[in-house]
Every structure is written in C-alpha cells, then in structure tokens.
SEZAMI-877018 format. One record per residue (C-alpha): x, y, z. Coordinates in steps of 0.2 Angstrom, whole numbers, plus 5000, padded with zeros to 4 digits. Each point is the difference from the previous one (the first is absolute). Layout:
N
XYZ ...
This chain:
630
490949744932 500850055014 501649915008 499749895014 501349955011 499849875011 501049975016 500349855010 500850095016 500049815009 499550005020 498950194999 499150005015 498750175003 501350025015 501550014990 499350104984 499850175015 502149995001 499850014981 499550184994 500249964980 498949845001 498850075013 499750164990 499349894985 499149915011 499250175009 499750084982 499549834991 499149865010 500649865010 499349855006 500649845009 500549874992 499549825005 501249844996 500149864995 500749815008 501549984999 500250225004 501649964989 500750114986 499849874987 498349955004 499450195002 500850084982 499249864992 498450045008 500050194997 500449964982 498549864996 498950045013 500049825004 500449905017 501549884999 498849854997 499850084983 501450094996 501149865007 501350115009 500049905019 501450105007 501950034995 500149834997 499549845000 500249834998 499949954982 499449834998 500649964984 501650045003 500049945018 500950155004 499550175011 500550154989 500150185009 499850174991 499549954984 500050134987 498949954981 498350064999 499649854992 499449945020 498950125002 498249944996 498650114993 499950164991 501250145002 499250185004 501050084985 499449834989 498250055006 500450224997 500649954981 498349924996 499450205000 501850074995 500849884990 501850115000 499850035018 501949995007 500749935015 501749995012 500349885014 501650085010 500049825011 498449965004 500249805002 499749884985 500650134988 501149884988 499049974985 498550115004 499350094986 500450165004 501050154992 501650015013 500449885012 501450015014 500249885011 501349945012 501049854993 501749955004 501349924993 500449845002 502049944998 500749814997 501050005018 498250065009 500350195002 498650124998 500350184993 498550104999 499150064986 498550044992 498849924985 498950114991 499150024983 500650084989 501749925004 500950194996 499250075014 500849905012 501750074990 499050195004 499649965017 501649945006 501150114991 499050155009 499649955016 501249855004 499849815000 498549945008 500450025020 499349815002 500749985016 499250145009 498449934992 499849835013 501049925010 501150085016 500650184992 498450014994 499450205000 499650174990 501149974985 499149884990 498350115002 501150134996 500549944985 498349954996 499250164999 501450074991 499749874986 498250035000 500250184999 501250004985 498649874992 498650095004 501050164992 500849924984 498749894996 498150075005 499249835008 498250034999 500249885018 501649985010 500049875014 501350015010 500549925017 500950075015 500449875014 500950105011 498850025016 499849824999 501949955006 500050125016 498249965002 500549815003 501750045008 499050085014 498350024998 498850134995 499750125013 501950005003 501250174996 500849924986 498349984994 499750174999 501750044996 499849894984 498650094996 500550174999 501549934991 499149894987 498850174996 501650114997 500649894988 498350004987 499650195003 500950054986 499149864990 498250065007 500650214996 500249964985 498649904995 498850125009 500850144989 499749904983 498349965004 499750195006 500750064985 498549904991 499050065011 500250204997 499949954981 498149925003 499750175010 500450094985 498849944990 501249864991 499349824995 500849845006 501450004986 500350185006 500349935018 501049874994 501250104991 500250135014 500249855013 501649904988 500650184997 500450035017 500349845003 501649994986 500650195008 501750015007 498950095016 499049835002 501649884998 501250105009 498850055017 499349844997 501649915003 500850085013 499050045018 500050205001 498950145004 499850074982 499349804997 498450045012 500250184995 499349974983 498849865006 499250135012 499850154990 499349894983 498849935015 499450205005 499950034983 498749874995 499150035016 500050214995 499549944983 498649905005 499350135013 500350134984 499149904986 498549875009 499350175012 500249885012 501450125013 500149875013 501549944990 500850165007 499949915018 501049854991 501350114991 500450085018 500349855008 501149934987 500950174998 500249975020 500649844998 501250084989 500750145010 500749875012 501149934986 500450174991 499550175001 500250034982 498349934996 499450155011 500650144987 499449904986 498250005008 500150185003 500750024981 498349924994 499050075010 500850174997 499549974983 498349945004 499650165007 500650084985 499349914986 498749915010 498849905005 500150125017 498449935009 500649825002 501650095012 498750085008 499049865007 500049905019 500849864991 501550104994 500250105016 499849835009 501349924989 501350145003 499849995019 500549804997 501450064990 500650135012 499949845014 501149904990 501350164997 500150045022 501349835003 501250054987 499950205005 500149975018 501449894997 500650124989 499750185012 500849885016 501549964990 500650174992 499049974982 501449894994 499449974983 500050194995 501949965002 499949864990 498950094988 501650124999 501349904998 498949904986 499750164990 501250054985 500250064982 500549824997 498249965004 499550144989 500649954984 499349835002 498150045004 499249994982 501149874994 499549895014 498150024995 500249924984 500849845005 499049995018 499049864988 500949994983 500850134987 499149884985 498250025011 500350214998 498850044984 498849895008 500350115020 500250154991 498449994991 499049935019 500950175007 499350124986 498349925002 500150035019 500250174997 498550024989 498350055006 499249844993 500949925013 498850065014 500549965018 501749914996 500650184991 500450045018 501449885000 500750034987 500450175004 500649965020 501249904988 500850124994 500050115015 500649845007 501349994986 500550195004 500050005017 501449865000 501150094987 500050185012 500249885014 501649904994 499049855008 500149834990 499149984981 499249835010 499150115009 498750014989 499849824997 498450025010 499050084986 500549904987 498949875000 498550104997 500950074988 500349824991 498149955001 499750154991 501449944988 498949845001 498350094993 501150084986 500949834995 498349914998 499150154989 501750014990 499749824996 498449994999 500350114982 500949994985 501149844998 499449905013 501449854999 501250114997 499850115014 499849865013 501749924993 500850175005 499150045016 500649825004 501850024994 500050135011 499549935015 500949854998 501650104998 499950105013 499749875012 501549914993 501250145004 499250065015 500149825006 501850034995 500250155008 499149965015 499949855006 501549885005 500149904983 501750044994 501549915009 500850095013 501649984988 499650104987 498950145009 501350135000 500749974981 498050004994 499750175007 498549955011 500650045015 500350184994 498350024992 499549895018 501250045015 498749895010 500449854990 501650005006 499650075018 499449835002 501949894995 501549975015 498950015015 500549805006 501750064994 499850155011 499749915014 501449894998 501250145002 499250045015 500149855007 501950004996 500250165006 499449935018 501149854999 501650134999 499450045019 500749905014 498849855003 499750085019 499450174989 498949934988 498249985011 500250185005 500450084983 498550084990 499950074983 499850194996 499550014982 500250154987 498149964994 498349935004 500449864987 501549925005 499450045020 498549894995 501149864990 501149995017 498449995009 499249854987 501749925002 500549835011 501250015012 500450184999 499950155013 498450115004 500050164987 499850175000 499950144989 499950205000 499149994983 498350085000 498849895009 501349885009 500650185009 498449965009 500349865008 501150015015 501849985000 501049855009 500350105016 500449865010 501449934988 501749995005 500649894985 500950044985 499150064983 500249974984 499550124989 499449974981 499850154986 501150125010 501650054989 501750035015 500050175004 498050064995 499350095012 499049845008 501549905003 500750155010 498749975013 501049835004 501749955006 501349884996 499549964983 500749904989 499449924982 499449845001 499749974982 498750044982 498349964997 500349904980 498349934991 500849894990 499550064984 500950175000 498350075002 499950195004 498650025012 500250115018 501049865008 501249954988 501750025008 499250065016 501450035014 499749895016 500850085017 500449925016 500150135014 500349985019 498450095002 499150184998 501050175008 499049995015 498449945003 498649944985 498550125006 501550155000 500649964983 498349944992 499450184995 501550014990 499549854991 498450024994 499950074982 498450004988 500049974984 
C-alpha cells in the first residue's frame, strides 16, 4: 500500500494555507476541503475525534483537561491512550491489514497506544521540582536515536512563553528519519506552530502569516521527499510493474543516500528530483494510456520546476531528444505537448529575465563549479546516489531500459546516459543526474520482483532484503545526522558527506561573532555590521540574536544592496589578514577564530574574525570588488 502521512498543522485556516506554497500545492494537485469542529475546538478533544470519528461524548476527551472526579483533582495535558474512548482508525484499518504499521510523532494520548513508533513530549521530573525536557517514545532506543541526532526535545519552545518554530522543527525532523528508517504504512504527526502566534495575535495578524510561511519551510523537505517515494512507485505501475514491483521501487528510493540526504537537508537538488520523477510520470503516462493530455501536466510541473532549477530543463530536452530519436514521435507532436511546453517556457521567463537584467550570474557560477575534480567523481557517484549493495539490482532496471521491450520508458534510459555524459564533458557535479534515477530504480523495481518471482524464492527475498536493509543502514549513517558530532570526523563520514559536517559550529559561529562586537567600544556596537566571506555564515549572522545586520559578496547575497548608509565599524568573518577582500577595508585588526568545539574540519573551522574601522571609501565603490561567484 501506499504511505500515508498524516499532518496535524494546528490553526490552518484557507487564508493562511495561500502564504504556504508547499501545503497549498498538495492541496491544488490533491483535494481540499474544510474541516468542521468539534466543542471544545481544542487540540485534545479534536485528535481524538479525527482518530475514532466519534464526538467527545463517546470518545470521552472534553478538552485538555478536566476535572477528575474520582480523584477530585483537575488534570491538564494528559498523555495515555487509555482515555480515549472508541476505536482507533488504524485498530479499524488492521481489521483488513492485520500488519498494517503505524507512527504517532506527538499526536496527543500517544503513551501506550498501540502503535509501531511513538514520540511524544515528556519531561523529566527531579526530587527539588526542576523540569528538564525530554522526550518518551516506543521503542525506548529511539528516543536514544532521536536525541542523539537532532538534540534533546526543545520542550520549552513547545508551550509556554518561548514557545516557537523549534519544537515543529524538530518534529518533522523526527518524523522524517521515521518515515525514512522505518516505512510506516501511516505516519501521524503534529505541527503546533501556527497555533502559538495564531493566539499571541490573532489570525489575520502578520505574524500569522509570517508563521505560516515559516512552519511550511520547515516540512518541505519532509513532503519532497515523500512525493518522490511515492513517484518512484508511481513510474514502476507505469511500466507495467505489479504492486510488489511498486513497492520495491518506492523502499528503494526510499533507503538511497539521494532520498535521505535531499530529503534531510532543504536544497534545490531536494525539489529538483521531486520535479523531474513528477514530469516523468506525467511523460509516461501521456506515452503509455494514448491519453496526450498528460503532456499539459508534464509542462506545468516542468514549469514549476524551472523556477527552482534549470537543470530539470536539459533533462527534459534529453528525453525528449531521445523520444524523437527512438520514439513514440507523434505524442511530441500533439496541442497537448506544444501547450505543455509553452507552460514550461512560462515558468523558465522569471529566472531568465532575472538572469539577462543581472549579467547571467549563474554561467559564472556554472564556471567556477566546473573541474576535473568533478570529473573523476561522475560515475562513482551514480552507484552510491541509492546504494552500492542495490547496483546488481540498478544495473539490471538500467539494461532493461535500454531494451526495446521497454517501449516508451527506453527513452529514458537513454537521455540517462546522455545525461550521465553531458555532466562528465561539463565538469558539473555527478548529483546532477539524481533527476533520472528514480525512474531508473522503478525499472530496478520490475526486474527485483521478476528475479524473485523465480528460482529460490526465500532465498532471494532474504537477499533483496539484506540488501535493502543495508543500504538504508549505512545511508542513514552516511546521510543523515545519526552519528555524534564527536566522532564525525574520526568515522570518515564527514569525508564521504562534507554536508554532514557543514551543519556543526553554527551557535559556536555565532558566539564568536557576538564576541568580536563586544571588543568594540560600547558607543560602536549598534552601528557595526557584519561582512561575511560566504552566504552561510552571512545567513548564521543574520538567524542570530543580538548580532549586526549581514552582508555578503557571495553569489546571490551580491545582490542584495550593500549597507551604503553605514558609518560603523565591520566585522569581517572568513576573510584571512591580507586577501584580497580584507584590502578593500582599513584599520584592521584580528579579533579572534571561529573553533567548533569538536576539532571538526568543515569551511569555518578556524575561520579569522577582523574588526576594521570601515571600507576604503565608500560601500557602493568598494562593493564591485567584493562580489565573487562560486
């Protein structure tokens, strides 16, 4: 069956959910419809509703609390399922699917439900009244999991005065690593953060809005990655493949270093990927049901895509380069297809106007990203983009791609390895042609599920399963934040991974920022901003409390303008004494080093922090000079 995931975003109004592009693209592509309540309209009383079907009077959830008569007591935020009345929707879904598999990512009542994985908020409660927060869940390692890799529970930005984007954050972080390590056939989770600004001010107030947008940032790479998965399965059921077929190409991808690694960190290449599987199934399905009004679709969703990357763009042109050459021709040939390309081309005009009115900066980003180093790295890349231990099982999907009997989909397969080609002649990236591999796996899928289907039958799923449970050990390993920031560089992941340790020091970062502006006279300090060596550690000053506005030369910071009014002194981070950046400012002295903490070597370790009196003239006559692209 296919995964459900179930999201409790608390507070979604139809007003807020157009300041929320991810959500309200599901909705636009999928359904919607408007929820009624229940009284009390309280979160409590509304979970256990949504989970029985039943009103309060059955279920016996009155509000957040109530007043327990046998105990004379009134009892807030209670957390054992055993209150909740009636029958639970998955106890009602194992009735037909006995196996049927469930997580609860804090959904209220979660303690003692019976359900796969359970996280829920819990804190701990000390002899001399303190509270330190913390988290309960089932199985009681996963706590050990979660923690370790994403931090102890933020509790306190969950309710109370502080309350705010970290504890949703953290919650769809754990969700995604369930959903990706473990496969839930359903996934609940719960996202309160509309609800605090929502009550702080109201729902038609900016921080409403503001919220909003926020809150949908946070769980895009949790939807990407999910819609990818389920495309993956999708393009398998398009080649012809049965359910098991699907299911093996949906838990291949979903256990590929691509799927953990895009799907844990918020990048283009993570809605890259989701795009282009999403044009492929709509090409695939225009190709094999006659029907070419799919080619409308696949040009609006290659339009969408465009204004996230333009890559997707030359891998369209790659398949459809091939369709012309191996066919089917006439579908390319149709009102649908010419229609869909004229949505595409719409989609492309912002980012090429943007690009023609600025000087076509990405060419010189393009440049400075091409190498031999990229070179020798292309085809190794390919074979762990999923898993080394799944490459008899891609290798096989690829060769069948190439085959005749493949019909349509052959196309693919060969704009593949044009694709494949194209980025080795290029020096670009071997991620780069991430976009084609899921169709690549569901063809993987339909080979996996014929392999088995002969021969030894329980010893060939023990090793297709070995397989796959491997790989998404290492790749969860690899690629997501599991191993403690301690022992990252002495394991070798954050060589296999530079990511992985992209993401340690940035509190610590800050820190020395906010020391370096605490060496300026007290009378200095509200006119001081930050010039940074890098997008990154501009936008960490940025994110940061109490510290200076940020600037950067690097690629798309350049853009936006410099501090011409300040006056003040700067503080520059990344920028060693005597490069050529630090010549553009005067009196300049060292103010002291950027140090992780873990003696992790990452692109700020040991960064150099500057206080200067200022820039040699004036910011709009040095900026030009600081602008650099790569």
């Amino acid at each position: 069956m296919k995964p459900l995931l179930v999201l409790d975003v608390v507070g979604l109004t139809p007003r807020l959910l157009e300041h929320m592009p991810r959500l309200n693209g599901i909705a636009a592509n999928g359904f919607q419809a408007e929820l009624g309540t229940v009284l009390p309209a309280v979160t409590c009383s509304a979970q256990s509703t949504f989970l029985t079907g039943e009103l309060p009077s059955v279920h016996g959830i009155v509000g957040n609390g109530w007043y327990f008569r046998d105990l004379g007591e009134v009892f807030l935020w209670r957390q054992h399922n055993g209150l909740v009345g009636g029958e639970k929707i998955w106890q009602t879904a194992r009735r037909v699917r006995p196996e049927l598999t469930v997580a609860n990512v804090c959904w209220w009542y979660a303690m003692g439900a019976d359900v796969n994985w359970t996280v829920t908020p819990r804190p701990i409660y000390h002899a001399d009244g303190r509270k330190d927060p913390d988290c309960y869940t089932r199985p009681p390692a996963l706590r050990d999991e979660l923690t370790t890799a994403l931090g102890t529970f933020p509790l306190f930005s969950y309710w109370g005065a502080n309350a705010g984007i970290a504890s949703s954050a953290w919650i769809a972080k754990a969700a995604e690593r369930i959903m990706a390590r473990h496969h839930p056939d359903m996934t609940l989770v719960y996202l309160p953060h509309l609800d605090y600004d929502l009550q702080r001010y109201g729902p038609s107030a900016p921080q409403a809005v503001a919220a909003a947008r926020e809150l949908d940032e946070t769980i895009a790479p949790l939807l990407a990655t999910g819609a990818t998965v389920v495309l993956a399965g999708v393009i398998a059921g398009l080649m012809g493949g049965t359910n098991r077929a699907r299911l093996l190409a949906s838990g291949m991808w979903a256990v590929g270093a691509a799927a953990l690694i895009t799907g844990h960190l918020l990048s283009t290449a993570t809605f890259d990927v989701m795009f282009t599987a999403g044009v492929t199934a709509c090409l695939l399905k225009a190709l094999t049901s006659g029907r070419p009004g799919w080619m409308l679709a696949a040009g609006a969703v290659l339009g969408a895509g465009l204004l996230n990357k333009l890559l997707i763009g030359i891998v369209v042109a790659l398949v459809c380069a091939a369709l012309l050459i191996l066919g089917p021709r006439r579908p390319l040939l149709t009102w649908p297809a010419l229609a869909g390309g004229g949505l595409a081309v719409l989609g492309a005009v912002p980012y090429l106007i943007w690009q023609s009115t600025h000087g076509w900066p990405q060419s010189r980003v393009a440049e400075s990203i091409a190498g031999e180093g990229n070179r020798i790295g292309v085809l190794p890349i390919q074979l762990v983009l999923i898993s080394i231990f799944l490459t008899p099982f891609l290798g096989a999907g690829l060769v069948r791609l190439l085959r005749r009997s493949a019909g349509p989909a052959r196309a693919f397969g060969y704009a593949y390895l044009a694709l494949v080609v194209l980025v080795l002649v290029t020096g670009g990236k071997g991620y780069y042609a991430a976009g084609l591999m899921p169709v690549i796996v569901a063809s993987a899928g339909l080979v996996t599920d014929g392999w088995l289907a002969r021969g030894r039958v329980r010893l060939r799923t023990a090793l297709v399963g070995a397989a796959v449970g491997v790989s998404l050990v290492l790749n969860a390993i690899n690629g997501l934040a599991i191993t403690p920031v301690s022992r990252l560089q002495q394991s070798g992941i954050n060589e296999l991974n530079p990511e992985a340790g992209e993401q340690v020091g940035w509190p610590e970062f800050q820190a020395a920022v906010r020391a370096a502006v605490l060496t300026l006279p007290p009378d200095q300090r509200d006119r001081a901003v930050v010039f940074a060596a890098n997008y990154a550690e501009a936008a960490a000053v940025g994110l940061g409390s109490g510290l200076p506005p940020a600037f950067s030369g690097h690629n798309g910071y350049a853009f936006w303008p410099p501090p011409a009014s300040a006056t003040g002194p700067v503080i520059l981070t990344g920028f060693a004494p005597g490069r050529a950046a630090s010549r553009h400012f005067t009196g300049c002295r060292v103010a002291g080093r950027v140090d992780n903490g873990y003696g992790l070597d990452n692109d700020e370790q040991g960064a150099i922090l500057q206080v200067c009196d200022g820039p040699t003239g004036g910011w709009t006559e040095v900026w030009p000079s600081l602008i650099h692209y790569d």
